[in-house]
C-alpha positions in Angstrom: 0.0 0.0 0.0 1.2 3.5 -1.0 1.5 5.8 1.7 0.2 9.5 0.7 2.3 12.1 2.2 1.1 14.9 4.1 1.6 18.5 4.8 0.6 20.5 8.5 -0.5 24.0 8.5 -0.4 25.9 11.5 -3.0 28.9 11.2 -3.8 31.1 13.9 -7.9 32.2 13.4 -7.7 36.2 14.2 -10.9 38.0 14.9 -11.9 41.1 16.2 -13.8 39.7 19.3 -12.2 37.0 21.1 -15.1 35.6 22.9 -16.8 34.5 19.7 -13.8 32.4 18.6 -15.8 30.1 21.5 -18.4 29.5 18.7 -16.1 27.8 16.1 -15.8 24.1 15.3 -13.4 22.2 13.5 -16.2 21.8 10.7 -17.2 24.7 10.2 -13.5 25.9 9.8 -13.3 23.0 7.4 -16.5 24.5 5.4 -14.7 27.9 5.2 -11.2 26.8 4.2 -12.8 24.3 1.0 -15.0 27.5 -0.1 -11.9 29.6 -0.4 -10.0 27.0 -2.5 -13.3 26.8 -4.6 -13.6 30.4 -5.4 -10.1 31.0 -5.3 -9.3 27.8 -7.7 -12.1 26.6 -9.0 -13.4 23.3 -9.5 -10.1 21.8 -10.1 -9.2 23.2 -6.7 -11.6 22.1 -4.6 -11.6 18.3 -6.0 -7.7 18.1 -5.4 -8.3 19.9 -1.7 -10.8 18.3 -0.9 -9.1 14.2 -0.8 -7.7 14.2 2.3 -7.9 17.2 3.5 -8.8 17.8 7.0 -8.8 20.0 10.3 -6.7 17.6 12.8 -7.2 20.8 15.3 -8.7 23.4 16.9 -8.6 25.4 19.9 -11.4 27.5 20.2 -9.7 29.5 23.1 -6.4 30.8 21.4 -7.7 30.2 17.9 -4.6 27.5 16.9 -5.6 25.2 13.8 -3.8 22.7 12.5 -5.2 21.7 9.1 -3.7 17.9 7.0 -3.9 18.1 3.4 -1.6 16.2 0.5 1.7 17.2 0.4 0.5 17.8 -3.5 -1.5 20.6 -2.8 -0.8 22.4 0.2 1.0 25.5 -2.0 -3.2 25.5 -3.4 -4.8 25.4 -0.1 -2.2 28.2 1.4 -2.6 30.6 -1.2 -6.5 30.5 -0.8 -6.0 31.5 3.0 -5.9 35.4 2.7 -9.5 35.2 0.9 -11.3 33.8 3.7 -13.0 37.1 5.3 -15.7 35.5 7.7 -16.7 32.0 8.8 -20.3 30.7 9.3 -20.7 29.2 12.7 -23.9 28.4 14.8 -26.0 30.6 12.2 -23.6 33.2 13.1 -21.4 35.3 10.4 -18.0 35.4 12.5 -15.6 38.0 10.6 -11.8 36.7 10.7 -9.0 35.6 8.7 -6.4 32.7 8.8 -2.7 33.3 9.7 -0.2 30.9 8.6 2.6 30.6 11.0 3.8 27.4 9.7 3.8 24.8 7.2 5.7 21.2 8.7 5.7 17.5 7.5 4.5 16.2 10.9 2.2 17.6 13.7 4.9 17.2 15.9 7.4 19.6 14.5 4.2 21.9 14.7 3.8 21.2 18.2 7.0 22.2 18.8 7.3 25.8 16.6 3.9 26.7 18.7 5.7 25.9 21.6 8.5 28.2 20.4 6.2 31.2 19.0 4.0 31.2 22.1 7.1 31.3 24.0 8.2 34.4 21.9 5.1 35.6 22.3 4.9 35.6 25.7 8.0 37.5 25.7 7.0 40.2 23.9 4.3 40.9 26.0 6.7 40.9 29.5 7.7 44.6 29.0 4.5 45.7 28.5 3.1 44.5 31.6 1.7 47.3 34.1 2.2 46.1 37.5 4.4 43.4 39.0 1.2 40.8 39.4 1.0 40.8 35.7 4.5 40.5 35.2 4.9 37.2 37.6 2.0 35.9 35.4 3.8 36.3 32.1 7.1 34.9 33.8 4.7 31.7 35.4 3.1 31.1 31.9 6.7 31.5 30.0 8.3 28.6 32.6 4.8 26.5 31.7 5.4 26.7 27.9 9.2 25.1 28.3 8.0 21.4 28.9 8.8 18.9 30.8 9.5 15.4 30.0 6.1 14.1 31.4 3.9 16.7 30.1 5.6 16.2 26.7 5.0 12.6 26.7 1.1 13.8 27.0 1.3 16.1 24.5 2.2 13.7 22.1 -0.1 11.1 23.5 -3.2 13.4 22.3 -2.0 14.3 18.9 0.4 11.6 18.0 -2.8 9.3 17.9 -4.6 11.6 16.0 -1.6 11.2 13.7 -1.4 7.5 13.6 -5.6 7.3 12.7 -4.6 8.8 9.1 -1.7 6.7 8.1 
C-alpha cells in the first residue's frame, strides 16, 4: 500500500472579538477553508483539496488550527488562506482571517514551533506589563510553555494518535 504524504498547517484564526472564537468548530472551519480554495481555484481546486484534506485541530480559546492536506497541494490550499474574510458558525457570520505561522511535515514539529512562537510571544508581551502581578504571570506562563518530559510525553499522546488514525 502506498502511503500518501502529508503537509501541516499551523494557522492562527484572528478576529476582532475573542469571545466569539468560543463558537467555532473544526467543521465549520473545514466548510470555510474548502469554499476559499473553490472560489479562489475553482473546480479543479476544490476536487484536489478536498481528498484528504482535513482540520486535525482546533482550539477555540487561542484560535490554533492545525489543518492535514496532501503534500500535493498544500502550495493551493495556502494561497487561498488570505480570501477567507468571515466563517459561518452556529447561524452566526464570525468575521476573521487565517494566519499561517507554519507549514511542517508532521504535527509534531508543529507542536514544537507553537511551543516556540507562544514562548516568543509571551515574551513580547513581559515589558509591556503594568504592574508586577501581571509580570509574575507572564514569567509563570513562559516557565509552563518550556515542557517537561512528562507533560511532553502527553502532549504527544493526544495528537500523535490523531496522527497515527490517518496513516
Amino acid at each position: 500500500m502506498v502511503r500518501v504524504k502529508s503537509r501541516y498547517l499551523l494557522c492562527e484564526v484572528n478576529v476582532s472579538d475573542r469571545s466569539r472564537l468560543l463558537l467555532l468548530d473544526d467543521r465549520t472551519v473545514a466548510v470555510a477553508v474548502k469554499a476559499a480554495v473553490a472560489r479562489t481555484h475553482g473546480d479543479y481546486g476544490a476536487a484536489l483539496s478536498s481528498v484528504g484534506f482535513s482540520v486535525k485541530y482546533l482550539n477555540a480559546h487561542t484560535g490554533i488550527v492545525f489543518l492535514r492536506l496532501p503534500k500535493r497541494c498544500y502550495r493551493l490550499l495556502w494561497s487561498a488562506l488570505p480570501f477567507i474574510t468571515s466563517v459561518e458558525a452556529r447561524g452566526q457570520k464570525i468575521p476573521c482571517f487565517l494566519n499561517c505561522l507554519h507549514v511542517g511535515g508532521t504535527i509534531r514539529t508543529c507542536q514544537k514551533f507553537l511551543i516556540r512562537y507562544n514562548t516568543q510571544q509571551l515574551h513580547r508581551m513581559l515589558p509591556k506589563c503594568k504592574n508586577e502581578e501581571e509580570k509574575q504571570q507572564v514569567r509563570q506562563a513562559i516557565l509552563n510553555c518550556s515542557l517537561t518530559r512528562g507533560k511532553n510525553e502527553a502532549l504527544e499522546d493526544d495528537l500523535g494518535s490523531e496522527e497515527d488514525e490517518g496513516e
